[in-house]
DSSP file (Angstrom, degrees, kcal/mol; ACC not computed):
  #  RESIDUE AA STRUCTURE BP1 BP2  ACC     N-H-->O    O-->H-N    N-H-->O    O-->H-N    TCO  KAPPA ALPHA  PHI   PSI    X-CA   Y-CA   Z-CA
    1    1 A X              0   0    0      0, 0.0     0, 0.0     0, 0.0     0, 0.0   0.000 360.0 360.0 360.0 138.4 -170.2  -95.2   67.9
    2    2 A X        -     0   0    0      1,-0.1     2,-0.4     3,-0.0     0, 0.0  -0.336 360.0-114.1 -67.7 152.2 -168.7  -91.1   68.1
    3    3 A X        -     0   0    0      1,-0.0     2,-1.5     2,-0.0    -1,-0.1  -0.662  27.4-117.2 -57.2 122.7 -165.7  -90.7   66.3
    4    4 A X        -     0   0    0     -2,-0.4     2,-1.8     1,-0.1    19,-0.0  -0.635  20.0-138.2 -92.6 134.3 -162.7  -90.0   68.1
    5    5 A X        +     0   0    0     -2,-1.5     2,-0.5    19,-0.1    19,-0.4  -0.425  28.9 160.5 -23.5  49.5 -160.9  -87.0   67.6
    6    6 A X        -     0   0    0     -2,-1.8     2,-0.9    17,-0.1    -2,-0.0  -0.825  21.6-161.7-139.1 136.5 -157.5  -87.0   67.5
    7    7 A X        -     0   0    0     -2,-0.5    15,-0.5     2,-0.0     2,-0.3  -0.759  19.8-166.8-114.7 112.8 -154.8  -84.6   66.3
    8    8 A X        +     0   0    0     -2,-0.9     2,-0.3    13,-0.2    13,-0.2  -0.533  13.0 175.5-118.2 159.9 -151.6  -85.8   65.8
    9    9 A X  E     -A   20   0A   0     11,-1.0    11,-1.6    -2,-0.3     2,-0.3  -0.968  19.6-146.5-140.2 144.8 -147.9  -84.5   65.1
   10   10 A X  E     -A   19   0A   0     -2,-0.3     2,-0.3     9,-0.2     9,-0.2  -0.989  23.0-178.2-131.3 110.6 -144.7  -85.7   64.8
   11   11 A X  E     -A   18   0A   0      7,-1.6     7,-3.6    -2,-0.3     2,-0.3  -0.851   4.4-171.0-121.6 149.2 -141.5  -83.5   66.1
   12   12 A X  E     +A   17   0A   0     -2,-0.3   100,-0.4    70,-0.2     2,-0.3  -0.958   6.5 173.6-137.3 155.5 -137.7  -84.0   66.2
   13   13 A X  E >  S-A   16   0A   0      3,-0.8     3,-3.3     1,-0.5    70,-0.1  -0.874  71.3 -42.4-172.3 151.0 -134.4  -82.2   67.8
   14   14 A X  T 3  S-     0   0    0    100,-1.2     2,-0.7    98,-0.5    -1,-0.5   0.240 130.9 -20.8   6.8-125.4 -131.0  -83.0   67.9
   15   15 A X  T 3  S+     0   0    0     -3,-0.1     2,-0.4     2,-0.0    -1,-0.2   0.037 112.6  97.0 -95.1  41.7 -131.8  -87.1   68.7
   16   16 A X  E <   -A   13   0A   0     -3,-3.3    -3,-0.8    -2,-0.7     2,-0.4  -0.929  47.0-171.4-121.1 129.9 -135.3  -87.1   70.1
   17   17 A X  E     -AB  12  73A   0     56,-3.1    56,-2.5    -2,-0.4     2,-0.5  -0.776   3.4-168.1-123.9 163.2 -138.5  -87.8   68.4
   18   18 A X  E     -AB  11  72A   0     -7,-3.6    -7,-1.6    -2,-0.4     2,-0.8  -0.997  10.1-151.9-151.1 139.9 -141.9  -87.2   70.1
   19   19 A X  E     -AB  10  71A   0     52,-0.7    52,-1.3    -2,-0.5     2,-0.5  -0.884  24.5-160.5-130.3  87.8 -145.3  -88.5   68.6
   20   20 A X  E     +AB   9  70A   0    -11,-1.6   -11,-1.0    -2,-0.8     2,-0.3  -0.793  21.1 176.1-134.3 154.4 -148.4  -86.2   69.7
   21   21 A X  E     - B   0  69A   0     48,-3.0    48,-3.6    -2,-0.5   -13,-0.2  -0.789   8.7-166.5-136.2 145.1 -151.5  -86.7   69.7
   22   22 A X        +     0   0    0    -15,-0.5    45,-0.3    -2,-0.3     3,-0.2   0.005  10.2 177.6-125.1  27.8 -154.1  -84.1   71.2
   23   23 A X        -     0   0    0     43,-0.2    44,-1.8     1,-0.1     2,-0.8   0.379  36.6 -85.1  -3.0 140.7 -157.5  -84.8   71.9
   24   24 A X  B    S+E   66   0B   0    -19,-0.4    42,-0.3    42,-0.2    -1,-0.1  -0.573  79.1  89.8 -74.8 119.7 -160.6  -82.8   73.4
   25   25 A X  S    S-     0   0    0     40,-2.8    -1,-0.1    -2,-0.8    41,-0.1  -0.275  84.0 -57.1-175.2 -97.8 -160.6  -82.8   76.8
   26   26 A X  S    S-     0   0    0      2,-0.1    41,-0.1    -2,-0.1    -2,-0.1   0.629  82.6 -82.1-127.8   6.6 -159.3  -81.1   80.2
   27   27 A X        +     0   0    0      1,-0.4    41,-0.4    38,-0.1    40,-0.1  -0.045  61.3 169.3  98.5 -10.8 -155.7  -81.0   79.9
   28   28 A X        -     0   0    0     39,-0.2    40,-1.5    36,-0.1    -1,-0.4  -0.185  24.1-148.3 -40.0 147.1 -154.5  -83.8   80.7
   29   29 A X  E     +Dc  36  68A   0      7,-1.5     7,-1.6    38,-0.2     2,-0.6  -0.936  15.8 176.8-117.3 135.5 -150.8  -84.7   80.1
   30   30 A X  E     -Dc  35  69A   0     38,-3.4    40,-3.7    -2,-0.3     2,-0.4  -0.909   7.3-179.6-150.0 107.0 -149.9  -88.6   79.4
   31   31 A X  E >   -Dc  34  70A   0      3,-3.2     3,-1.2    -2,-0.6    40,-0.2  -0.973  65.7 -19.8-119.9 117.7 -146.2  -88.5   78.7
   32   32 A X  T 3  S-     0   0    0     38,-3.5    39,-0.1    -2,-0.4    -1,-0.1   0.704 131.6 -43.7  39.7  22.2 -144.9  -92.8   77.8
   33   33 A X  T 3  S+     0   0    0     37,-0.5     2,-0.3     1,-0.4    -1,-0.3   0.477 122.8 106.4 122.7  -7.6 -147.5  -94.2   79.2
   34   34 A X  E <   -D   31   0A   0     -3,-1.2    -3,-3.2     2,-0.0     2,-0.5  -0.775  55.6-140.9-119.7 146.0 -147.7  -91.8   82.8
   35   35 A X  E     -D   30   0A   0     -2,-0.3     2,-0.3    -5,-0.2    -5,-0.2  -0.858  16.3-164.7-113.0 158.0 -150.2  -89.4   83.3
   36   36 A X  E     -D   29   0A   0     -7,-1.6    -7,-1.5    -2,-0.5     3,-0.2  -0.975  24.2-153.5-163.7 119.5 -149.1  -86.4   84.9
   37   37 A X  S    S+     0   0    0     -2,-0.3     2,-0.6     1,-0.2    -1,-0.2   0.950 104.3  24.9 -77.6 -99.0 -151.4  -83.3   86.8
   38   38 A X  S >  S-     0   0    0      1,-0.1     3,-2.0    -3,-0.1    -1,-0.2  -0.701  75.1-149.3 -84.5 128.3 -148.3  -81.1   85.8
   39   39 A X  T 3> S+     0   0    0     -2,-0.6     4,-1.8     1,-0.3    -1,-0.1   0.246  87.6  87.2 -86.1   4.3 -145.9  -81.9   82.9
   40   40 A X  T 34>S+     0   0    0      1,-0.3     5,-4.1     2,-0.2     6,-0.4   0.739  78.0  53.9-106.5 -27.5 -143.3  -80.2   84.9
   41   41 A X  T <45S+     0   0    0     -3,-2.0     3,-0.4     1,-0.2    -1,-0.3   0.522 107.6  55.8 -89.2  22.5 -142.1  -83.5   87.2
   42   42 A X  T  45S+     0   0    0      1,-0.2     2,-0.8    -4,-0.2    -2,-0.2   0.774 106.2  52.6-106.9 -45.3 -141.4  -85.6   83.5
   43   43 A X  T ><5S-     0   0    0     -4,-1.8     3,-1.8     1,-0.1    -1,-0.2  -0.067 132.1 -98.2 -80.9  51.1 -139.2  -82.7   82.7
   44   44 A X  T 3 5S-     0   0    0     -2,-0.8    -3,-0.1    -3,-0.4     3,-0.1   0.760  70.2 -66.2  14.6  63.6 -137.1  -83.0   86.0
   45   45 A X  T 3 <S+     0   0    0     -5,-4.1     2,-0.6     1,-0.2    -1,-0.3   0.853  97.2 145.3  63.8  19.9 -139.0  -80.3   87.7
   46   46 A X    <>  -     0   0    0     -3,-1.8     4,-1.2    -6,-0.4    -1,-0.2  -0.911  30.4-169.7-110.6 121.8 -137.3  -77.6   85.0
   47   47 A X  H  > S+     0   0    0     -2,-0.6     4,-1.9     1,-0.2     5,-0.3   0.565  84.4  56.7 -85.9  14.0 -140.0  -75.2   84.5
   48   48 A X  H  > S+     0   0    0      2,-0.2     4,-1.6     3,-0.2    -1,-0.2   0.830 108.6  46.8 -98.5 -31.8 -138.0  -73.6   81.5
   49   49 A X  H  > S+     0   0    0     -6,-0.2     4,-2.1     2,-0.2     5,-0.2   0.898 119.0  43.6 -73.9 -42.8 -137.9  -77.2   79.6
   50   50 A X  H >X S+     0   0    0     -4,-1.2     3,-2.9    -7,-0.2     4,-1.7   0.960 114.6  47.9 -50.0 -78.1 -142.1  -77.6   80.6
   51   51 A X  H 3X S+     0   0    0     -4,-1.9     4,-0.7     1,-0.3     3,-0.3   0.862 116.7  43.2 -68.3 -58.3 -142.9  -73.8   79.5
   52   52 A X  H 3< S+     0   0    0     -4,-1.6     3,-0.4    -5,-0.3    -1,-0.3   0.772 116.4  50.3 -29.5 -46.2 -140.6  -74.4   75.7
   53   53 A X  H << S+     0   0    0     -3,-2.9    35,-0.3    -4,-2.1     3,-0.3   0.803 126.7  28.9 -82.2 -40.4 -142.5  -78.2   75.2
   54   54 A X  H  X S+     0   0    0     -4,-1.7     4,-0.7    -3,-0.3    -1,-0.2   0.241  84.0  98.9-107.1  15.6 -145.6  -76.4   75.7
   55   55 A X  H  X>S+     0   0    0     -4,-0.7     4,-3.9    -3,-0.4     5,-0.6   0.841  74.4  69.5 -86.1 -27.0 -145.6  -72.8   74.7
   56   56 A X  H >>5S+     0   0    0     -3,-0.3     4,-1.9    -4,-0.2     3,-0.8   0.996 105.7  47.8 -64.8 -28.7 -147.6  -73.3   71.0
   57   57 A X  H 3>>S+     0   0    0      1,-0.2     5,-2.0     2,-0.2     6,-0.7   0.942 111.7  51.2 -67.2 -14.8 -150.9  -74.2   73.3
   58   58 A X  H 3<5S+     0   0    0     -4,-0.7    -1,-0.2     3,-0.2    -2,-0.1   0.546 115.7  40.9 -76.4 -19.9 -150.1  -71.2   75.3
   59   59 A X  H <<5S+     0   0    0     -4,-3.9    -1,-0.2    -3,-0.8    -2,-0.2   0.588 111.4  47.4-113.3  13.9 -149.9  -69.2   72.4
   60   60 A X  H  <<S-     0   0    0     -4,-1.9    -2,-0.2    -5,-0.6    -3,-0.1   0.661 116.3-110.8 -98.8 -17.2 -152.7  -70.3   70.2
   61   61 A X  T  <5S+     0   0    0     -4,-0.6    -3,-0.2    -5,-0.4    -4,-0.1   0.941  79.4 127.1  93.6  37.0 -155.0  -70.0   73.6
   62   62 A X    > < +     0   0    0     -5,-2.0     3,-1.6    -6,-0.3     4,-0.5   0.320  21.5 131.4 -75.2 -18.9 -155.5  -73.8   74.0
   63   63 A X  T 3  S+     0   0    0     -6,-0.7    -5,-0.0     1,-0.2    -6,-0.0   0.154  77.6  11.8 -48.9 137.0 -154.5  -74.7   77.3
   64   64 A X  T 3  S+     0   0    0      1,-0.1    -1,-0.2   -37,-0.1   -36,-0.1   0.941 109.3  84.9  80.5  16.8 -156.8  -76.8   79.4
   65   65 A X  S <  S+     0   0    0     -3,-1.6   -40,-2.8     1,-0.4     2,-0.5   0.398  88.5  52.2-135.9  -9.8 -159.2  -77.8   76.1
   66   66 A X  B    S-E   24   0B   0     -4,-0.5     2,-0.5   -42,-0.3    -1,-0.4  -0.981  75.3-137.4-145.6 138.0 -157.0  -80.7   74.8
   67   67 A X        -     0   0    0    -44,-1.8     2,-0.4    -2,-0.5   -38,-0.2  -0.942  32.3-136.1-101.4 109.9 -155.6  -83.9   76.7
   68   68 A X  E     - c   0  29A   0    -40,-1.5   -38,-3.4    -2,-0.5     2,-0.5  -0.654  21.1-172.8 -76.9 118.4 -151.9  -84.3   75.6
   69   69 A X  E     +Bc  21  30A   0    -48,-3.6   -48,-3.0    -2,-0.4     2,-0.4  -0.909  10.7 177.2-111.2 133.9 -150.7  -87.6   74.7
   70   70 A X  E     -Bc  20  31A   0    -40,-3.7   -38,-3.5    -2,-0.5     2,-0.5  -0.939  24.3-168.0-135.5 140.0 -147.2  -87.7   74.1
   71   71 A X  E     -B   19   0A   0    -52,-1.3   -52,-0.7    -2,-0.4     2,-0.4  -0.829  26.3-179.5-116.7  95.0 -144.7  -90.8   73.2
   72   72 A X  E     +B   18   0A   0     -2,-0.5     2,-0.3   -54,-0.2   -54,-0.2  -0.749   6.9 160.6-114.4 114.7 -141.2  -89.1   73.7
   73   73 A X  E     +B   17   0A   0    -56,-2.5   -56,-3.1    -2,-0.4     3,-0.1  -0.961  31.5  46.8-135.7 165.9 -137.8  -91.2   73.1
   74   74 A X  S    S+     0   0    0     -2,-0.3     6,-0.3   -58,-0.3     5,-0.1   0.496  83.5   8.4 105.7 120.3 -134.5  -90.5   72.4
   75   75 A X  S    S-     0   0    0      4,-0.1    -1,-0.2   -60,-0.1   -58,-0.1  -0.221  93.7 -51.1  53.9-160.8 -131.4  -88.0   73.7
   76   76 A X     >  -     0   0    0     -3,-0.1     4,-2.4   -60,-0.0    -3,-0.0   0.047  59.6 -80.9-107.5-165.1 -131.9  -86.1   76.8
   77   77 A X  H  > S+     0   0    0      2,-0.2     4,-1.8     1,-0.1     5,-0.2   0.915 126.2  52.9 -57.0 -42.3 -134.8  -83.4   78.5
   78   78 A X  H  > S+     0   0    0      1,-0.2     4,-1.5     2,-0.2    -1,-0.1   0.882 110.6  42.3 -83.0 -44.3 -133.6  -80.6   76.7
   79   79 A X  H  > S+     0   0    0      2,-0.2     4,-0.8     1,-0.1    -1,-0.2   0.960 115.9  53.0 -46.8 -60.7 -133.8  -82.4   73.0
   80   80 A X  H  X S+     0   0    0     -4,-2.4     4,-2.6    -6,-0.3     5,-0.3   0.780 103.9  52.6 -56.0 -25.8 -137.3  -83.9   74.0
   81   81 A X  H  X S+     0   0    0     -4,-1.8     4,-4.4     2,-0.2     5,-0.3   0.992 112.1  50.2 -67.1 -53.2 -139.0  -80.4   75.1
   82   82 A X  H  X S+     0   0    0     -4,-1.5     4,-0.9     1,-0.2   -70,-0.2   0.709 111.1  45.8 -72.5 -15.5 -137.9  -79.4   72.0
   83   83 A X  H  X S+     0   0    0     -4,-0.8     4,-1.2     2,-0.2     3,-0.3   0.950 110.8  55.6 -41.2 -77.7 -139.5  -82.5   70.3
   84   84 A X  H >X S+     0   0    0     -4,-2.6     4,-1.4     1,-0.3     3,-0.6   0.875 105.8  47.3 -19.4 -84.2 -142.3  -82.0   72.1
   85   85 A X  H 3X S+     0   0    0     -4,-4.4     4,-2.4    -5,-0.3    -1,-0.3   0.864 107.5  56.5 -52.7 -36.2 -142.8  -78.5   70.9
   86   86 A X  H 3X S+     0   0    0     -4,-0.9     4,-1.1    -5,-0.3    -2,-0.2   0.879 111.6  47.1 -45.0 -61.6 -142.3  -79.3   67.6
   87   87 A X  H <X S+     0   0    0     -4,-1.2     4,-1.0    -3,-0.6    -2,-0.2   0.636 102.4  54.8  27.7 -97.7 -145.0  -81.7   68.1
   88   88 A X  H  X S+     0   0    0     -4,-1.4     4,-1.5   -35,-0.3    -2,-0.2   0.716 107.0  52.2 -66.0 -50.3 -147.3  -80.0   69.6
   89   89 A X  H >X S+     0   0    0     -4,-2.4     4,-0.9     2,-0.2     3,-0.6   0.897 111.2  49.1 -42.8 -90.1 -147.4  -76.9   66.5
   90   90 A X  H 3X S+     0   0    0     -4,-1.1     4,-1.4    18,-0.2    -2,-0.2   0.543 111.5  50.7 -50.8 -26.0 -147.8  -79.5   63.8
   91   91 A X  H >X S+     0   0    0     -4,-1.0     3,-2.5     2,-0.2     4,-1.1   0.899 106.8  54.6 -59.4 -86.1 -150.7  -81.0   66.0
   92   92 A X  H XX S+     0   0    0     -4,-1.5     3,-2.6    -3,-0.6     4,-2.2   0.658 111.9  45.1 -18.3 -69.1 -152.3  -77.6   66.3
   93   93 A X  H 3< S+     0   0    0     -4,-0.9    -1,-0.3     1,-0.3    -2,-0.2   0.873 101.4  56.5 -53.3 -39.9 -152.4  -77.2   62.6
   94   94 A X  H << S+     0   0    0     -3,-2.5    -1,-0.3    -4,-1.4    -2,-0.3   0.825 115.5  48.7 -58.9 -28.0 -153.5  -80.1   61.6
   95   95 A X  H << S-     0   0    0     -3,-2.6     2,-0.4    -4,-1.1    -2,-0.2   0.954 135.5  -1.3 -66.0 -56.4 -156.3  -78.9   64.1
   96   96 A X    ><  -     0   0    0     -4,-2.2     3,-1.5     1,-0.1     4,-0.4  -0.980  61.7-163.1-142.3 105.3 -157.2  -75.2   63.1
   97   97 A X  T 3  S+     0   0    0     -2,-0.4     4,-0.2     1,-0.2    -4,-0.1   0.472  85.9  86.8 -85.6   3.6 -154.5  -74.3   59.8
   98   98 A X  T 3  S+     0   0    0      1,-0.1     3,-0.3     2,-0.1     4,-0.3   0.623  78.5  58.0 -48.2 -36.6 -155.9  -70.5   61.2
   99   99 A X  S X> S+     0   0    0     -3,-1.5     4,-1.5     1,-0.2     3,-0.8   0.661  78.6 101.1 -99.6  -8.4 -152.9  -70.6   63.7
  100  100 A X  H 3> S+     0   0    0     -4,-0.4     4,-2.0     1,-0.3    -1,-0.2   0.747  82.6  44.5  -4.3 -84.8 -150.4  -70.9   60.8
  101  101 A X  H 3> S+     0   0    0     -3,-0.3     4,-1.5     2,-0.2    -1,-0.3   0.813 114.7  47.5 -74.9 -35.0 -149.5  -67.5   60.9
  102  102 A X  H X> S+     0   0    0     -3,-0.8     3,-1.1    -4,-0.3     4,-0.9   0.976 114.5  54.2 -63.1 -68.8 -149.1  -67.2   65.2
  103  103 A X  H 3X>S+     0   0    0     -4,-1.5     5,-1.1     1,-0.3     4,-0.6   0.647 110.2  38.0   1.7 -83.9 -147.2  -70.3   64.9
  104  104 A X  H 3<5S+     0   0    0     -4,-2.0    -1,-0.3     1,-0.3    -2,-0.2   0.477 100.0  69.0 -81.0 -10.3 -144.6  -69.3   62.5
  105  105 A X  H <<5S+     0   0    0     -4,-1.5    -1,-0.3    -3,-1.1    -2,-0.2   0.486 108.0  47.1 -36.3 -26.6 -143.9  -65.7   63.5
  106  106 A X  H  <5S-     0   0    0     -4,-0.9    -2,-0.3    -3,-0.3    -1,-0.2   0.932 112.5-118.9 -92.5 -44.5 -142.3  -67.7   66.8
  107  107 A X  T  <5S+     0   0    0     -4,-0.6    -3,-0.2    -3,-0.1    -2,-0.1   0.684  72.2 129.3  99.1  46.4 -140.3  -70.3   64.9
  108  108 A X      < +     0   0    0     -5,-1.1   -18,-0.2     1,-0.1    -4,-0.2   0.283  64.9  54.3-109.6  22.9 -142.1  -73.4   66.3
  109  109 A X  S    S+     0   0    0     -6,-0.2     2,-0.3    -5,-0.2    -5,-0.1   0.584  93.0 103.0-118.0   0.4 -143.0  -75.4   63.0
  110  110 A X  S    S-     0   0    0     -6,-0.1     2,-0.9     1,-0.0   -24,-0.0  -0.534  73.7-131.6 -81.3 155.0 -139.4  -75.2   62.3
  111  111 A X        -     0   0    0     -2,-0.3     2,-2.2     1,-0.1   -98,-0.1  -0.740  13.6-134.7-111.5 143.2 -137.3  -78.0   62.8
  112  112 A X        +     0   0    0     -2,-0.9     2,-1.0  -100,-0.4   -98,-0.5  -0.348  24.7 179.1 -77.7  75.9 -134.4  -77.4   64.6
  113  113 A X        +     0   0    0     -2,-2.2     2,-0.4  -100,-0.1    -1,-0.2   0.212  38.7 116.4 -81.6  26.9 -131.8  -79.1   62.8
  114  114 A X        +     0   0    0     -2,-1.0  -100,-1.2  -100,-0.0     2,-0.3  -0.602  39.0 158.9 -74.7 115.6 -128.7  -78.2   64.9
  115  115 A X        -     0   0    0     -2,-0.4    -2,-0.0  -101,-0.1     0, 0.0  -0.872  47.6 -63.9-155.6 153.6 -127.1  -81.7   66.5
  116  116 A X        -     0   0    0     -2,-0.3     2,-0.4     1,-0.1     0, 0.0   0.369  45.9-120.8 -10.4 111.8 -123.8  -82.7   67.8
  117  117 A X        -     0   0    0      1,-0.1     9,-0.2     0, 0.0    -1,-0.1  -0.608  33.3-113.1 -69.1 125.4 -120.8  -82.7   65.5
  118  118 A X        -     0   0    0     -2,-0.4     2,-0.3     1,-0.1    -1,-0.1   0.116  34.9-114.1 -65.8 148.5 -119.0  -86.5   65.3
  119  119 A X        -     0   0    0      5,-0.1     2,-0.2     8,-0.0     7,-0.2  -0.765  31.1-139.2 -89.2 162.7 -115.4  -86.4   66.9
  120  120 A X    >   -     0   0    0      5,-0.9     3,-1.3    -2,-0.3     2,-0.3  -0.583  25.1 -99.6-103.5 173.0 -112.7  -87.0   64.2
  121  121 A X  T 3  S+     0   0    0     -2,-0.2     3,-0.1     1,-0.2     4,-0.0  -0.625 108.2  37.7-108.0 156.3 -109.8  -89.0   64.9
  122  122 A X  T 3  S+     0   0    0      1,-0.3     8,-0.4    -2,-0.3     2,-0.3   0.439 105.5  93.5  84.9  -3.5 -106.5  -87.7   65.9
  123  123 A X  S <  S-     0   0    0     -3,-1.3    -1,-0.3     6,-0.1     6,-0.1  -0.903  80.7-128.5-132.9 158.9 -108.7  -84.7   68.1
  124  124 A X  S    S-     0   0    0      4,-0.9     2,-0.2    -2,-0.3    -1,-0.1   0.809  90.1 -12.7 -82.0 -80.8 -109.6  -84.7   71.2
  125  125 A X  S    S-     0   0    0     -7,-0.1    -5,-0.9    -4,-0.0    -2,-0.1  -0.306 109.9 -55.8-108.2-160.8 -113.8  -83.7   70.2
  126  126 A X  S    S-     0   0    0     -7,-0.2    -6,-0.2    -2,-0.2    -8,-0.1   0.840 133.8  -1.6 -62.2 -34.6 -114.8  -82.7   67.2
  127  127 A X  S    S+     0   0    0      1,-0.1     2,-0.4     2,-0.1    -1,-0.2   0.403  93.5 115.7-152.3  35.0 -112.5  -79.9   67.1
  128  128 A X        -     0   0    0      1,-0.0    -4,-0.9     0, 0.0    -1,-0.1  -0.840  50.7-162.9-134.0  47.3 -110.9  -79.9   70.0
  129  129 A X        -     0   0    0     -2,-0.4     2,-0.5     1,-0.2    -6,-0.1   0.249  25.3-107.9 -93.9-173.4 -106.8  -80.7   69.2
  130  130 A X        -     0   0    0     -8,-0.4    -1,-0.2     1,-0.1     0, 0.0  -0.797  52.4 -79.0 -98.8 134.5 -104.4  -81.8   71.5
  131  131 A X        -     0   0    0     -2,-0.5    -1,-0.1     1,-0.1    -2,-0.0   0.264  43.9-132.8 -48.1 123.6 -101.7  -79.1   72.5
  132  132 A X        -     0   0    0      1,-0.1     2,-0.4    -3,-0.0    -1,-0.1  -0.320  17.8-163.7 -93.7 164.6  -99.0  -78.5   70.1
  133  133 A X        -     0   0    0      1,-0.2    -1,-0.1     2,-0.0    -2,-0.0  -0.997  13.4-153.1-153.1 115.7  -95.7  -78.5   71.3
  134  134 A X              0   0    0     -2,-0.4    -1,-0.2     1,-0.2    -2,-0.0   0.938 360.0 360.0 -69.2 -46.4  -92.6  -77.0   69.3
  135  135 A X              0   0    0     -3,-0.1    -1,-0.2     0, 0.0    -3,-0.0   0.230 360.0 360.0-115.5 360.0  -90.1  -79.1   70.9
């Protein structure tokens, strides 16, 4: 029996994690279980969220050679694209450790560790106070 193939990555942002796993094949995209001709209606039709999740195969010259399967929870679209991309590098290396250097000259095999500050108590948000009032 062939082996299969599969190259897999694990990405995170602010509270989303995305597990993907890349395979040879024609491009297919298979995002929680749904397969999708364009990636574009899982990110609610935003092509800017699609183009972000998906730009290291666009720059390592990969499109259309690998069937993406991708298991995305957690936070919103905008966290998960970024998941996603995250994702998607560390696949890519694990593929060809050649694209290393394209990779990181863009910032995608960092992780982007920026999330949402906790409110404190007695404010408003996180730093947000309530209007002070001399008299």
């Amino acid at each position: 029996m062939a082996e299969l193939l599969d190259y897999y990555g694990t990405g995170r942002r602010k509270t989303s994690i995305a597990r993907v796993h890349l395979r040879p094949g024609t491009g297919k995209f298979t995002i929680n279980g749904k397969e999708y001709d364009d990636p574009v209606a899982y990110f609610n039709n935003n092509k800017i969220w699609t183009r972000h999740a998906f730009e290291p195969l666009t720059v390592t010259q990969n499109e259309n050679k690998f069937d993406v399967y991708i298991i995305v929870e957690g936070g919103g679209l905008n966290g998960q694209s970024g998941a996603v991309r995250l994702g998607v590098a560390r696949a890519l290396l694990e593929l060809d450790e050649s694209t290393r250097p394209v990779l990181k000259v863009r910032g995608m095999l960092t992780r982007d560790s920026r999330a949402v500050e906790r409110k404190k108590y007695g404010l408003r948000k996180a730093r947000k106070r309530p209007q002070f009032s001399k008299r």
